[in-house]
FILOMI-176952 format. One record per atom (N, C-alpha, C): chain; atom name; x, y, z; residue in three letters; residue number from 1. Coordinates in nm, 4 decimals, decimal comma, padded with zeros to 6 digits. Layout:
BEGIN
R; chain; name; east; north; up; resn; resi
R; A; CA; X; Y; Z; ALA; NUM
...
% end
This chain:
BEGIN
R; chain; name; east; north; up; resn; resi
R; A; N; -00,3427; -01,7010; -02,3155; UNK; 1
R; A; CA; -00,3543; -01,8388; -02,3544; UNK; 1
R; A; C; -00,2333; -01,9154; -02,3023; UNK; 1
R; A; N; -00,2537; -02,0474; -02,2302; UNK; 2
R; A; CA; -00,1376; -02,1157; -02,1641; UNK; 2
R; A; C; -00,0151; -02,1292; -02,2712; UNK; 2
R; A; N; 00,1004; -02,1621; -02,2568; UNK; 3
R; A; CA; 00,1737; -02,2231; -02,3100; UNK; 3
R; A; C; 00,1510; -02,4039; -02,3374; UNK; 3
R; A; N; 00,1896; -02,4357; -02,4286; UNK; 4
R; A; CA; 00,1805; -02,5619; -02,5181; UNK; 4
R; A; C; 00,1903; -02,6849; -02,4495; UNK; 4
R; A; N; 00,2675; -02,6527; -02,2882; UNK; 5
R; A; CA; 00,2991; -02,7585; -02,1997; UNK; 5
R; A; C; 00,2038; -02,7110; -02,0856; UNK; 5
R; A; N; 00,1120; -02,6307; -02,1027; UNK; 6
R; A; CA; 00,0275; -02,5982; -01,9960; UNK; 6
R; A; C; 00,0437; -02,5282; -01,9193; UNK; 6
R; A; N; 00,1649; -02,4332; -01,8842; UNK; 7
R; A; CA; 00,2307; -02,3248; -01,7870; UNK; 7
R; A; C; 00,1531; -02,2248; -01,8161; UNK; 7
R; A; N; 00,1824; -02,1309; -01,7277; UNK; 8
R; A; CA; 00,1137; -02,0092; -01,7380; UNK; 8
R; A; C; 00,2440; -01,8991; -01,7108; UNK; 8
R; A; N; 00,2236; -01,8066; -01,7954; UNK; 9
R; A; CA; 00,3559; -01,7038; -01,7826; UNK; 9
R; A; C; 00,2771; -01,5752; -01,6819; UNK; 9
R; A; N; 00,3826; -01,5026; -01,6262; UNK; 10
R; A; CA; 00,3442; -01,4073; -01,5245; UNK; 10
R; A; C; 00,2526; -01,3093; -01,5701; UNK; 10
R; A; N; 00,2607; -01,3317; -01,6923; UNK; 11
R; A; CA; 00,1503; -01,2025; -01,7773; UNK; 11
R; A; C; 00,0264; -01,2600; -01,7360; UNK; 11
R; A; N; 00,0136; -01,3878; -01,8191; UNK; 12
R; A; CA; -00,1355; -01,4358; -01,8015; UNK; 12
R; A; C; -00,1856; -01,4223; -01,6693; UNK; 12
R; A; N; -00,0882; -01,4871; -01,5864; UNK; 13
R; A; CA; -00,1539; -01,4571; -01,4834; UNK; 13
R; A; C; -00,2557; -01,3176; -01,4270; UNK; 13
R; A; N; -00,1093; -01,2495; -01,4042; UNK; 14
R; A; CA; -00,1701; -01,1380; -01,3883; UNK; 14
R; A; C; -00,2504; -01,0717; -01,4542; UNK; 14
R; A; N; -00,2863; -01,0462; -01,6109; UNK; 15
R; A; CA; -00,3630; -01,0398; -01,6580; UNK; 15
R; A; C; -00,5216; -01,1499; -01,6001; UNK; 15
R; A; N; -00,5491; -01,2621; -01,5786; UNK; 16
R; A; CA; -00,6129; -01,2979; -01,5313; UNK; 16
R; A; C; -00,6592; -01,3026; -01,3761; UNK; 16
R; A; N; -00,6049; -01,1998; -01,3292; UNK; 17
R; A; CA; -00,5992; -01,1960; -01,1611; UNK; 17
R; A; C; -00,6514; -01,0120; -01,1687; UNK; 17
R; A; N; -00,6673; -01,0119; -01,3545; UNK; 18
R; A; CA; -00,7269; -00,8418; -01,3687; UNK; 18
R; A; C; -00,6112; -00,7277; -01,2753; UNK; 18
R; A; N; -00,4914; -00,7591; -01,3062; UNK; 19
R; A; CA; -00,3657; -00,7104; -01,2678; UNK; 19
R; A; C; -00,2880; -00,6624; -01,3489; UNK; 19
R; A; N; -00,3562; -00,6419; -01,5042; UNK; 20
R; A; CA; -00,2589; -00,6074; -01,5997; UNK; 20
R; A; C; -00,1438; -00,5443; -01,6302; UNK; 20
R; A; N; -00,2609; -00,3916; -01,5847; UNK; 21
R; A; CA; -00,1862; -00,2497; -01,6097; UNK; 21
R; A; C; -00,1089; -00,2336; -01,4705; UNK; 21
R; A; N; -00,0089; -00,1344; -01,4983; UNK; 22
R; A; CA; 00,0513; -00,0905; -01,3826; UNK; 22
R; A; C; 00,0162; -00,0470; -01,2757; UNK; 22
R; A; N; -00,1178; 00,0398; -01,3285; UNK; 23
R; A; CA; -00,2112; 00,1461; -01,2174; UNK; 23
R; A; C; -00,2717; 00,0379; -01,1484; UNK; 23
R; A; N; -00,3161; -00,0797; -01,1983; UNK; 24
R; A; CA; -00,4064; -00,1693; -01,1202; UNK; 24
R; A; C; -00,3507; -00,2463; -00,9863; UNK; 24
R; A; N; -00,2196; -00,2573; -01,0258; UNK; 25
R; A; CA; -00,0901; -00,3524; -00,9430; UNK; 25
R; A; C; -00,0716; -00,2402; -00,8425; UNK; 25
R; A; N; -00,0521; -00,1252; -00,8750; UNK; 26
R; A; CA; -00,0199; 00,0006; -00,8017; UNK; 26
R; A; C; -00,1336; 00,0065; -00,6682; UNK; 26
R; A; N; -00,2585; 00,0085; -00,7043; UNK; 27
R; A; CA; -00,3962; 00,0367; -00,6181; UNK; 27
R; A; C; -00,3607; -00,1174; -00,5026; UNK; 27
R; A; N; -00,3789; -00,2465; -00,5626; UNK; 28
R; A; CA; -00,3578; -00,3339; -00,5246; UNK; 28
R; A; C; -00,2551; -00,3699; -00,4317; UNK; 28
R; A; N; -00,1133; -00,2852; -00,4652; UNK; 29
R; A; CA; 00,0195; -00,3052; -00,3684; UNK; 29
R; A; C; -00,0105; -00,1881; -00,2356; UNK; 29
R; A; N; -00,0839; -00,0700; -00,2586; UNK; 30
R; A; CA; -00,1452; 00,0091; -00,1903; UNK; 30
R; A; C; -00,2385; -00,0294; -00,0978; UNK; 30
R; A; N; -00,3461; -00,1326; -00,0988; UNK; 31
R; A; CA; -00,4198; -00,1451; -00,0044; UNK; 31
R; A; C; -00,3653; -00,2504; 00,0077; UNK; 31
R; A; N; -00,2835; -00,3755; -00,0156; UNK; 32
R; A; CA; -00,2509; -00,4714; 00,0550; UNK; 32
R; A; C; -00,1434; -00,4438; 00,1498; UNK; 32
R; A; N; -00,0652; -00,3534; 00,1529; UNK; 33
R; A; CA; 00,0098; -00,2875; 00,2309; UNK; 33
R; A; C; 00,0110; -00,1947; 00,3019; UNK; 33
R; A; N; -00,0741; -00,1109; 00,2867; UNK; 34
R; A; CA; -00,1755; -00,0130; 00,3691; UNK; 34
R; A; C; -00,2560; -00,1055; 00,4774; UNK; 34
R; A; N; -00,3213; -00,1855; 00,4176; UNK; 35
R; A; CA; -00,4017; -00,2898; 00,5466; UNK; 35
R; A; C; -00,3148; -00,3894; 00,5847; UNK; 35
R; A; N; -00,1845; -00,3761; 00,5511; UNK; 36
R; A; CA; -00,1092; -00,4920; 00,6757; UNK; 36
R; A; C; -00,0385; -00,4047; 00,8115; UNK; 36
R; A; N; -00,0072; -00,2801; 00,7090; UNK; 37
R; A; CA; 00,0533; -00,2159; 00,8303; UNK; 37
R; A; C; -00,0336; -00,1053; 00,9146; UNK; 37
R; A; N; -00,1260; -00,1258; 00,8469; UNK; 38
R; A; CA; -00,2431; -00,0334; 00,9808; UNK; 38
R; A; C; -00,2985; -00,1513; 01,0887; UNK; 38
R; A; N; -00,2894; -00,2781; 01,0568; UNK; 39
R; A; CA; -00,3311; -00,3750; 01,1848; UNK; 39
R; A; C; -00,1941; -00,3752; 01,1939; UNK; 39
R; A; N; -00,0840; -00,3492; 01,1739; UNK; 40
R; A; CA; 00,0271; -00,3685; 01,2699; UNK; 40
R; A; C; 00,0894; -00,2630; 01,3624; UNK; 40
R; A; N; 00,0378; -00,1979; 01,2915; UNK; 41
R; A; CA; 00,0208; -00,0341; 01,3521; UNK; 41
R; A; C; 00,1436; 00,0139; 01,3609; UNK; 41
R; A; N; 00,2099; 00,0411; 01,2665; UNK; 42
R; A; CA; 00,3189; 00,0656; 01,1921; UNK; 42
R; A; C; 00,3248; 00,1712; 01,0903; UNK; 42
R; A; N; 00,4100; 00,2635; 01,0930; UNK; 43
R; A; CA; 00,4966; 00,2927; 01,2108; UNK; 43
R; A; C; 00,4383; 00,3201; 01,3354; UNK; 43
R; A; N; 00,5466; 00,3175; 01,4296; UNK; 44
R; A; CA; 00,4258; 00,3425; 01,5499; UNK; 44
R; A; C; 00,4699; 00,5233; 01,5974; UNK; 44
R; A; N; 00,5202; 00,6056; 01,5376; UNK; 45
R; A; CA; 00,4863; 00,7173; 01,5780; UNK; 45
R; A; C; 00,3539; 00,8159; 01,4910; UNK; 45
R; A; N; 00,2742; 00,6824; 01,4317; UNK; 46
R; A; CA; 00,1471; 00,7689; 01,3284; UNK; 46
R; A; C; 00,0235; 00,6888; 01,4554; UNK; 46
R; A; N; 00,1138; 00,6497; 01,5217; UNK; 47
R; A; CA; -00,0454; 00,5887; 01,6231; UNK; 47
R; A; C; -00,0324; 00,6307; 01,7983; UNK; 47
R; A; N; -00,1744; 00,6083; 01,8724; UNK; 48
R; A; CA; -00,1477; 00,6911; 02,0161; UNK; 48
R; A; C; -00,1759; 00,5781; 02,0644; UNK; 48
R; A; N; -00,1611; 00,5948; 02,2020; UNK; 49
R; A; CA; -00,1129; 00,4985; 02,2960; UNK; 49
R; A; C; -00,2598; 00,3956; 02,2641; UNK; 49
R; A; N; -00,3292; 00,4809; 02,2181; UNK; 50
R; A; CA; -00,5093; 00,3741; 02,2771; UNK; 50
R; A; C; -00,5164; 00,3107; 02,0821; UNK; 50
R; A; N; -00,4239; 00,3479; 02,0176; UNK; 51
R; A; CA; -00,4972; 00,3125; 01,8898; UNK; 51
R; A; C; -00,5107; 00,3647; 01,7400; UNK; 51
R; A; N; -00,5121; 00,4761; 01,8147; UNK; 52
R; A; CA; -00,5618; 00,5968; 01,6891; UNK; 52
R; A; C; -00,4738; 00,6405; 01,5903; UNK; 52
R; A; N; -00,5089; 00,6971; 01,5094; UNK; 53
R; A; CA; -00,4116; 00,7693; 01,4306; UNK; 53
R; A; C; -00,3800; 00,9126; 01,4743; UNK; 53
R; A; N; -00,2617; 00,9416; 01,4817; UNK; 54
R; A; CA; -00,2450; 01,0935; 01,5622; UNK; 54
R; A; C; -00,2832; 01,1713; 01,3919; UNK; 54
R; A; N; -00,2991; 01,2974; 01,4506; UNK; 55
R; A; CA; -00,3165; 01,3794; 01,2981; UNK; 55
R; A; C; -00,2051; 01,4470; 01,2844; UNK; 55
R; A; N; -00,1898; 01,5164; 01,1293; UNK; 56
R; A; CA; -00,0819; 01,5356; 01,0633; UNK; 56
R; A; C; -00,0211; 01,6569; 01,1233; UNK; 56
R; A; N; 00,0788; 01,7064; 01,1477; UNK; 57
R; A; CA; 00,1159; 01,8222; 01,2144; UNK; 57
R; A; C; 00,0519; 01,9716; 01,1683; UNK; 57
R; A; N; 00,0862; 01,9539; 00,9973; UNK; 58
R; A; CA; 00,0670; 02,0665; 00,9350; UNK; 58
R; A; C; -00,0514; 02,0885; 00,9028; UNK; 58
R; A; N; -00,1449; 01,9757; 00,9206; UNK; 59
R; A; CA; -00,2644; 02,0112; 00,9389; UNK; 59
R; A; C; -00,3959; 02,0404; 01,0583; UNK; 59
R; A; N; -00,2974; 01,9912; 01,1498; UNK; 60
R; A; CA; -00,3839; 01,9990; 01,2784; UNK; 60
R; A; C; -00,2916; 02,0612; 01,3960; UNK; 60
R; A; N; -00,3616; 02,1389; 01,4976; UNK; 61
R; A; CA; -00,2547; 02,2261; 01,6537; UNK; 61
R; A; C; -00,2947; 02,1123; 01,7495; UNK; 61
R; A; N; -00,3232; 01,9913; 01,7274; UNK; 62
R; A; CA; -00,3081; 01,9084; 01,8383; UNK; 62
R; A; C; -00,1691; 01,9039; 01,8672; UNK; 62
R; A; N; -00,1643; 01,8703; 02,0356; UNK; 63
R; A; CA; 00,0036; 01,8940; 02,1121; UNK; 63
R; A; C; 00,0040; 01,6647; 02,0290; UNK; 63
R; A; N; -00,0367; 01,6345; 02,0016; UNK; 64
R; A; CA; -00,0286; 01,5006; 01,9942; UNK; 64
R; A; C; 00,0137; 01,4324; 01,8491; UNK; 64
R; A; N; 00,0289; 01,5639; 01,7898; UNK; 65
R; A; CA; 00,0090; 01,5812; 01,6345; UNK; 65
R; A; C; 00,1914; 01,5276; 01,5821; UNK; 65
R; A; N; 00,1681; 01,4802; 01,4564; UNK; 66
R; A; CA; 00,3446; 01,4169; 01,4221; UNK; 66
R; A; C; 00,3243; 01,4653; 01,2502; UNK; 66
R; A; N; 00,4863; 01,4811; 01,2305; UNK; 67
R; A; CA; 00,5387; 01,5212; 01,1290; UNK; 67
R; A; C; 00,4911; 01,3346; 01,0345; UNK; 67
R; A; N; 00,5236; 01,2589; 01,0773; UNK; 68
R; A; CA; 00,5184; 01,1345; 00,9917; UNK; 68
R; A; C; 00,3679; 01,0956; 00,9771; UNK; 68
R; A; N; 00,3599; 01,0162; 00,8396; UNK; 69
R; A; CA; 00,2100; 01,0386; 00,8327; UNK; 69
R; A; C; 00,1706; 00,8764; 00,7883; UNK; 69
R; A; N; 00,0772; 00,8176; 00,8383; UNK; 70
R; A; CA; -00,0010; 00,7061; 00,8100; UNK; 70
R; A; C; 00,0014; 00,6171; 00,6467; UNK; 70
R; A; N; -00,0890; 00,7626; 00,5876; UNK; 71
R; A; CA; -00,0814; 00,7700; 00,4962; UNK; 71
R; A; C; 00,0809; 00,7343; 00,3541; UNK; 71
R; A; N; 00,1917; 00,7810; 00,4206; UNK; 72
R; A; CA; 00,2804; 00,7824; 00,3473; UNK; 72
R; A; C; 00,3363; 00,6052; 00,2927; UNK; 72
R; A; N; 00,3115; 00,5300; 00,4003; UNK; 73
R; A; CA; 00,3135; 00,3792; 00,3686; UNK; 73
R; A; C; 00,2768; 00,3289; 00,2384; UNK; 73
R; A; N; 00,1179; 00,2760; 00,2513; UNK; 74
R; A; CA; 00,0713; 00,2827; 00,0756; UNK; 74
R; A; C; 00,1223; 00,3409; -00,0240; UNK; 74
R; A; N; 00,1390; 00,4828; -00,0241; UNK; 75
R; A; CA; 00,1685; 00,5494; -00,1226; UNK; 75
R; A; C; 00,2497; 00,5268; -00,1835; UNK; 75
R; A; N; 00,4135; 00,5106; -00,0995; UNK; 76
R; A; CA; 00,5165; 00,4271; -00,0924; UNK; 76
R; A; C; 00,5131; 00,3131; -00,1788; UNK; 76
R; A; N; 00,4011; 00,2108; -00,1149; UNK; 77
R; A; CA; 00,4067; 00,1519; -00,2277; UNK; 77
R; A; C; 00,3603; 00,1277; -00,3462; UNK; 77
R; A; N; 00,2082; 00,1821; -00,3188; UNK; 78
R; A; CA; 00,1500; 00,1965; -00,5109; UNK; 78
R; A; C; 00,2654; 00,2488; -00,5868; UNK; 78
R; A; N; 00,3939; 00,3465; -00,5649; UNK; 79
R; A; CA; 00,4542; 00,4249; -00,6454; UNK; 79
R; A; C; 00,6037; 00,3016; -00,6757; UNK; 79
R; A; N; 00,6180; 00,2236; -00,5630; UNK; 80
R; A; CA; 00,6992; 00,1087; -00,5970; UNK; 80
R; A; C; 00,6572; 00,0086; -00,7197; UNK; 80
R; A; N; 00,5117; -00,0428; -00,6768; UNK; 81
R; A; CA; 00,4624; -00,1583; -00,7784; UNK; 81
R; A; C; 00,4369; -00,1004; -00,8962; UNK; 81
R; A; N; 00,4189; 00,0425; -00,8806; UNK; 82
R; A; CA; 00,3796; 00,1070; -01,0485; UNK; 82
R; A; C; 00,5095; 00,1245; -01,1390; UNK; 82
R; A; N; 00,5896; 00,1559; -01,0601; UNK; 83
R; A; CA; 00,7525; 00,1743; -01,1243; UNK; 83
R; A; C; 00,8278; 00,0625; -01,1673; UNK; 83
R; A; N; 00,8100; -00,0705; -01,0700; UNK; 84
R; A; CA; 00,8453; -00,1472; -01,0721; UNK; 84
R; A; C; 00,8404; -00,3413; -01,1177; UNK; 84
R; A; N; 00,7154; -00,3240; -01,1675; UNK; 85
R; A; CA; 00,6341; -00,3997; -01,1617; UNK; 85
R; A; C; 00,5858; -00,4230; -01,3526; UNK; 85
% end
């Protein structure tokens, strides 16, 4: 419910943007940051010259294969906005 002068506090908001809980902000900081830096293609030793995502070392014997992983970005940050947030 607004405040008395009509403001809105960061709760409401987010509560009204269905951002309440931590886990939700978490998923949310995860794919909005996951999909900025996969069109930026960032880092660039998780991508090959044409595009792709190289695969993970320890999981694949491609000679093209990298220790750093795509994946680790998002994660990064769902575990920021959940901690932090």
């Amino acid at each position: 419910m607004p405040a008395k002068d009509g403001s809105i506090t960061t709760k409401e908001l987010l509560v009204g943007l269905k951002l309440g809980r931590p886990c939700d902000r978490a998923v949310c900081g995860a794919v909005v940051i996951g999909t900025a830096a996969y069109l930026a293609r960032w880092p660039k030793a998780c991508f090959t010259e044409d595009g792709e995502l190289r695969p993970f070392k320890k999981l694949s014997a491609e000679p093209d294969a990298t220790y750093k992983h795509f994946l680790l970005v998002p994660l990064t940050a769902a575990v920021v906005c959940f901690l932090f947030t």
